[in-house]
C-alpha positions in Angstrom: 1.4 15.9 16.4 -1.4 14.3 17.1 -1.6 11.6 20.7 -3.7 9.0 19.5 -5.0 7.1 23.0 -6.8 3.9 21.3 -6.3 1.5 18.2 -7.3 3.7 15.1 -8.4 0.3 13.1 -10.6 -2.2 15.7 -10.6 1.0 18.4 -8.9 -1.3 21.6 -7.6 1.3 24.3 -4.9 -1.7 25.1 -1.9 0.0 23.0 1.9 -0.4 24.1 4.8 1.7 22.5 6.8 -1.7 20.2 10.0 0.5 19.4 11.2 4.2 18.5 13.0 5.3 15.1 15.4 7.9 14.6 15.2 9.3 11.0 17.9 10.4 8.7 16.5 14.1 9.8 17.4 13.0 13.5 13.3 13.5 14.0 12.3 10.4 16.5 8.7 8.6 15.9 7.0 6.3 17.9 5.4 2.9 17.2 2.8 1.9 19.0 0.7 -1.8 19.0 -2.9 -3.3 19.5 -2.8 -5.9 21.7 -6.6 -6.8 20.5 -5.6 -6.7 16.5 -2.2 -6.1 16.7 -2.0 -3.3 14.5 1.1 -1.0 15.0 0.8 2.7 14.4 2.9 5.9 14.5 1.9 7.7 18.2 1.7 10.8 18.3 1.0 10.9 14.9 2.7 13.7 12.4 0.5 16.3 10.5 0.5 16.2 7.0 2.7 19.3 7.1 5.2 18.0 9.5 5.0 14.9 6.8 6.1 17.2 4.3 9.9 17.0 4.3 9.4 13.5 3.5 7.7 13.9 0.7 9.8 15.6 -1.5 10.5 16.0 -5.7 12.7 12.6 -5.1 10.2 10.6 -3.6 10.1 7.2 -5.2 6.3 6.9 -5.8 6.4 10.2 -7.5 8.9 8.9 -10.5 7.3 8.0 -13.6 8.6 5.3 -16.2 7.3 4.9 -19.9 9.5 1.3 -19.5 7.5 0.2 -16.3 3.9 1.0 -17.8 4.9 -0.7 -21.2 6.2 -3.5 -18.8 3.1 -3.5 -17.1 0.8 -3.4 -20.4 2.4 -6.5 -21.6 2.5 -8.8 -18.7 -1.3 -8.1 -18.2 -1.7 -8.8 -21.8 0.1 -11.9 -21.4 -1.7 -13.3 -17.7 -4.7 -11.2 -17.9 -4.5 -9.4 -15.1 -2.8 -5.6 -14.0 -2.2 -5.4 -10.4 -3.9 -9.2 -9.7 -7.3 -7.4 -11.3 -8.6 -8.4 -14.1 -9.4 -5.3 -16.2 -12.1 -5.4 -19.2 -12.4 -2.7 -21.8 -14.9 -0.2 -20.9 -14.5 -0.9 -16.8 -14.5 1.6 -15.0 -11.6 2.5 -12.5 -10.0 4.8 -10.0 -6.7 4.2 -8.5 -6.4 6.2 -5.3 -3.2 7.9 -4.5 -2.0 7.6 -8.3 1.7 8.5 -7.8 2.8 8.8 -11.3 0.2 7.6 -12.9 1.4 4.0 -14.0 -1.1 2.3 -13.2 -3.9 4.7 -14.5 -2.3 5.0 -17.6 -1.4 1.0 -18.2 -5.5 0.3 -17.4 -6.7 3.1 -20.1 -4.1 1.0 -22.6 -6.1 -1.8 -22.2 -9.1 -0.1 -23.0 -10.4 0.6 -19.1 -11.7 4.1 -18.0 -9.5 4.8 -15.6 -9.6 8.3 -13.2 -6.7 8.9 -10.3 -6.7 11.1 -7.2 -2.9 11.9 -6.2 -2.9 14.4 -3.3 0.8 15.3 -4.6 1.4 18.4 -7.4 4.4 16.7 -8.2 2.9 13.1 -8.8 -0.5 14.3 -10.0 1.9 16.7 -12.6 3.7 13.6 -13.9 0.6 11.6 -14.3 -1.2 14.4 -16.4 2.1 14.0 -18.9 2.2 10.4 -18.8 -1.2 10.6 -20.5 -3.7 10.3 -17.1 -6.5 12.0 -16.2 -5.4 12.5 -12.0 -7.7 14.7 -9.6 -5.5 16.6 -7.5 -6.3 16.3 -3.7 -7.7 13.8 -1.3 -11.5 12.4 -1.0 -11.8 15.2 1.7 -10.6 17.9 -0.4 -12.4 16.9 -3.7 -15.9 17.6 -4.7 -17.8 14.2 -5.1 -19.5 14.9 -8.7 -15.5 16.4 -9.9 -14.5 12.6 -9.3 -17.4 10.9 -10.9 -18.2 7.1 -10.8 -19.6 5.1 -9.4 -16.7 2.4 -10.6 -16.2 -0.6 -10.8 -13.6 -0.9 -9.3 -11.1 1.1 -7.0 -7.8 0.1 -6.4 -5.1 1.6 -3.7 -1.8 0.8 -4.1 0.6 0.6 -0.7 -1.3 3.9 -0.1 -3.6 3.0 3.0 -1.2 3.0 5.4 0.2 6.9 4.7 -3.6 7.8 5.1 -4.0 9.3 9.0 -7.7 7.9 8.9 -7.9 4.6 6.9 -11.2 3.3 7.9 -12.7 6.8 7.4 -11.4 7.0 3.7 -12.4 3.6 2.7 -16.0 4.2 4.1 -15.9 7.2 2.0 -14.8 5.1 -1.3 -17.4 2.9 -0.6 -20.0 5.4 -1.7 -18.3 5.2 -5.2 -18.5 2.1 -6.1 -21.0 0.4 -7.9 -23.2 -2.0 -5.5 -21.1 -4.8 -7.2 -18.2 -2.9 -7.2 -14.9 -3.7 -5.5 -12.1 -2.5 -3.5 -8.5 -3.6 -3.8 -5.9 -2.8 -1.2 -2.0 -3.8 -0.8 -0.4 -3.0 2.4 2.9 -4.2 3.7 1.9 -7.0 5.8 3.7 -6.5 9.4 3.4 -9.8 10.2 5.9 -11.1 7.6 9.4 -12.2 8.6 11.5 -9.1 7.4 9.4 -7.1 9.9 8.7 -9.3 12.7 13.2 -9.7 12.6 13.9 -5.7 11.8 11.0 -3.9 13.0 11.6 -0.1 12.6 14.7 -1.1 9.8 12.6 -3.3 7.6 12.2 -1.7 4.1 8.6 -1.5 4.0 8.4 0.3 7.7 9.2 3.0 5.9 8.9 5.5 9.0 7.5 8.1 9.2 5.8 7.9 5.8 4.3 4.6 6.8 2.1 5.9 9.7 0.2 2.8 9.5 1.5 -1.1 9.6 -1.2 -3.4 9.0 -1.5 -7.5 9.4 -4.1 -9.2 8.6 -6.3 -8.9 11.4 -5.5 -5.7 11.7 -6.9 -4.7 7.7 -9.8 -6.8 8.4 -10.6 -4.6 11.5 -10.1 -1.9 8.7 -12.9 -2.5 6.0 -15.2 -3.5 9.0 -15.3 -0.1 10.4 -15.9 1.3 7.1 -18.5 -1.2 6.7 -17.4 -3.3 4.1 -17.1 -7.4 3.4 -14.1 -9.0 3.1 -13.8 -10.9 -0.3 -10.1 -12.2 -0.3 -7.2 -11.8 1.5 -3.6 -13.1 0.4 0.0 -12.3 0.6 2.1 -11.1 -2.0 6.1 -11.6 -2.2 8.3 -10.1 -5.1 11.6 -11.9 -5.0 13.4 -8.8 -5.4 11.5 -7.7 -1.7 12.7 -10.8 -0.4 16.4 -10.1 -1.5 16.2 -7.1 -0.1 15.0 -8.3 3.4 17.7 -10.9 3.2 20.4 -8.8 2.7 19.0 -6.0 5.6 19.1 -9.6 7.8 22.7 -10.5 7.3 24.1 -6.3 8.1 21.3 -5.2 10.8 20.8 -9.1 12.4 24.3 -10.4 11.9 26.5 -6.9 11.9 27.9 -8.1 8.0 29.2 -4.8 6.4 27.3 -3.2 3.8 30.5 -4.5 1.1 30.0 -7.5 2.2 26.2 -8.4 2.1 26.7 -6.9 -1.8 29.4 -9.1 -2.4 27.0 -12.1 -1.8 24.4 -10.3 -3.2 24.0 -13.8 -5.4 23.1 -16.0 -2.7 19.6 -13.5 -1.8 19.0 -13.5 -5.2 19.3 -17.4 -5.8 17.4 -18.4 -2.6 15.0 -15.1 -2.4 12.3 -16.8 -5.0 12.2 -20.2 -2.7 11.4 -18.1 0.5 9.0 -15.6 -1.2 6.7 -18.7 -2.7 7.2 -20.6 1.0 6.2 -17.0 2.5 3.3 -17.2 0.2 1.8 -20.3 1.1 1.9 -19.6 4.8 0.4 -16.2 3.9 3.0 -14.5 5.9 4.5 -12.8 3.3 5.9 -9.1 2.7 2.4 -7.3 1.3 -1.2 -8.3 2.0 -3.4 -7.8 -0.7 -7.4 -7.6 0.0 -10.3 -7.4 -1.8 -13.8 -6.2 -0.3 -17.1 -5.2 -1.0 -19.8 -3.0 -0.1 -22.7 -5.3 -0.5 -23.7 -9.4 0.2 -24.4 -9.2 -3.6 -21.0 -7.7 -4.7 -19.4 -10.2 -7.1 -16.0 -12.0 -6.2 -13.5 -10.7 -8.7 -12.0 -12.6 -11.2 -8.3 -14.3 -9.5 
């Protein structure tokens, strides 16, 4: 474990412990907050190898799906976008902290050349047979010329917050971009109402994997420590995730057994879309998703 004694995103020494959570290993973790950015944090914070239990063959991220990525190839070829990114044959991309390999492989589909780095055997395994050419390791471990670039673009996935260091990792993807490159993050946003009512039992706190639980302020604190401008920031709601939050509501919030809440599962799933486009408007909703950019000349993305 590592004690942690100031804000790892805007570096504020005013930090307060926010709440505890027991695991389903009975191991106990500690979140901490920012009073100047409000950014909340696993303190101490667990080694990778301590992480490693977590992490296993059965981990969700790690699962691959020929259904999702065919999925995923047609709704971009329907809207034009994969992952809110609008991805042109012969662009070049790396998706940081792969998983599986969806993504990778549903970009080089539509005619991208796209590169992973997965710092899991297992994931980084999968990817290679899904079709996905996945660097095993982390931008520590790796050799600089192995990964190639610079890209155009390089995209992290509800990644940056199981990274110890974030603002140390983006300032090193920085270096691989093109100088009108950019760099697209998604993050559960801590700010939203699932987490500001649950706290440690919302679905995206995801303790202890989650080390990290960014809001807004908190991400833009992030990319300016690794010395990068902010392009875009929004919030992003699936109404499935909303459901899902509802449903935690009514048996954590209002004691409503487990049978119960699924009984009514209909009413979540009826109201859930209404909420998430609400949620959405306010820009309070379950992930922030941000774009930035290593120079003034960088070029916004296409939305």
């Amino acid at each position: 474990m590592r004690l942690l004694d100031a804000c790892p995103t805007c570096g504020g020494s005013a930090i307060r412990e926010k709440f505890e959570h027991v695991t389903e290993r009975r191991d106990t973790f500690h979140v901490f907050a920012c009073e100047n950015c409000d950014h909340r944090f696993i303190c101490p914070q667990p080694s990778f190898d301590e992480l490693a239990p977590y992490y296993q063959d059965g981990y969700r991220c790690y699962a691959g799906c020929d259904e999702r990525v065919e999925a995923m190839v047609s709704a971009a070829r329907h809207s034009g976008k994969l992952r809110h990114i609008s991805v042109e044959p012969g662009m070049s991309i790396l998706d940081y902290g792969c998983g599986s390999g969806d993504f990778v492989v549903s970009a080089l589909r539509l005619g991208a050349l796209a590169v992973g780095i997965e710092p899991s055997a297992i994931a980084a395994q999968r990817a290679r047979e899904a079709g996905a050419t996945v660097f095993e390791g982390t931008l520590e471990t790796l050799d600089r010329l192995q990964i190639g670039g610079p890209f155009d673009a390089i995209t992290m996935n509800h990644v940056l917050e199981h990274i110890p260091e974030p603002s140390k990792v983006l300032k090193g993807l920085s270096n691989l971009l093109q100088e009108d490159g950019f760099l697209w993050i998604a993050v559960p946003n801590a700010d939203c109402w699932g987490s500001r009512v649950l706290r440690q039992h919302w679905h995206s706190a995801d303790l202890p994997r989650h080390l990290h639980h960014f809001t807004s302020e908190s991400l833009r604190y992030c990319g300016a420590q690794a010395g990068l401008r902010l392009i875009s920031m929004t919030t992003d709601t699936p109404a499935h995730s909303m459901a899902n939050t509802i449903q935690l509501v009514l048996r954590k919030k209002f004691r409503i057994p487990f049978r119960v809440s699924n009984a009514f599962g209909l009413l979540p799933r009826f109201v859930a879309p209404r909420l998430a486009m609400r949620a959405d408007r306010r820009q309070v909703g379950e992930a922030l998703i941000a774009t930035f950019a290593r120079t003034p000349a960088a070029v916004t993305p296409q939305w």
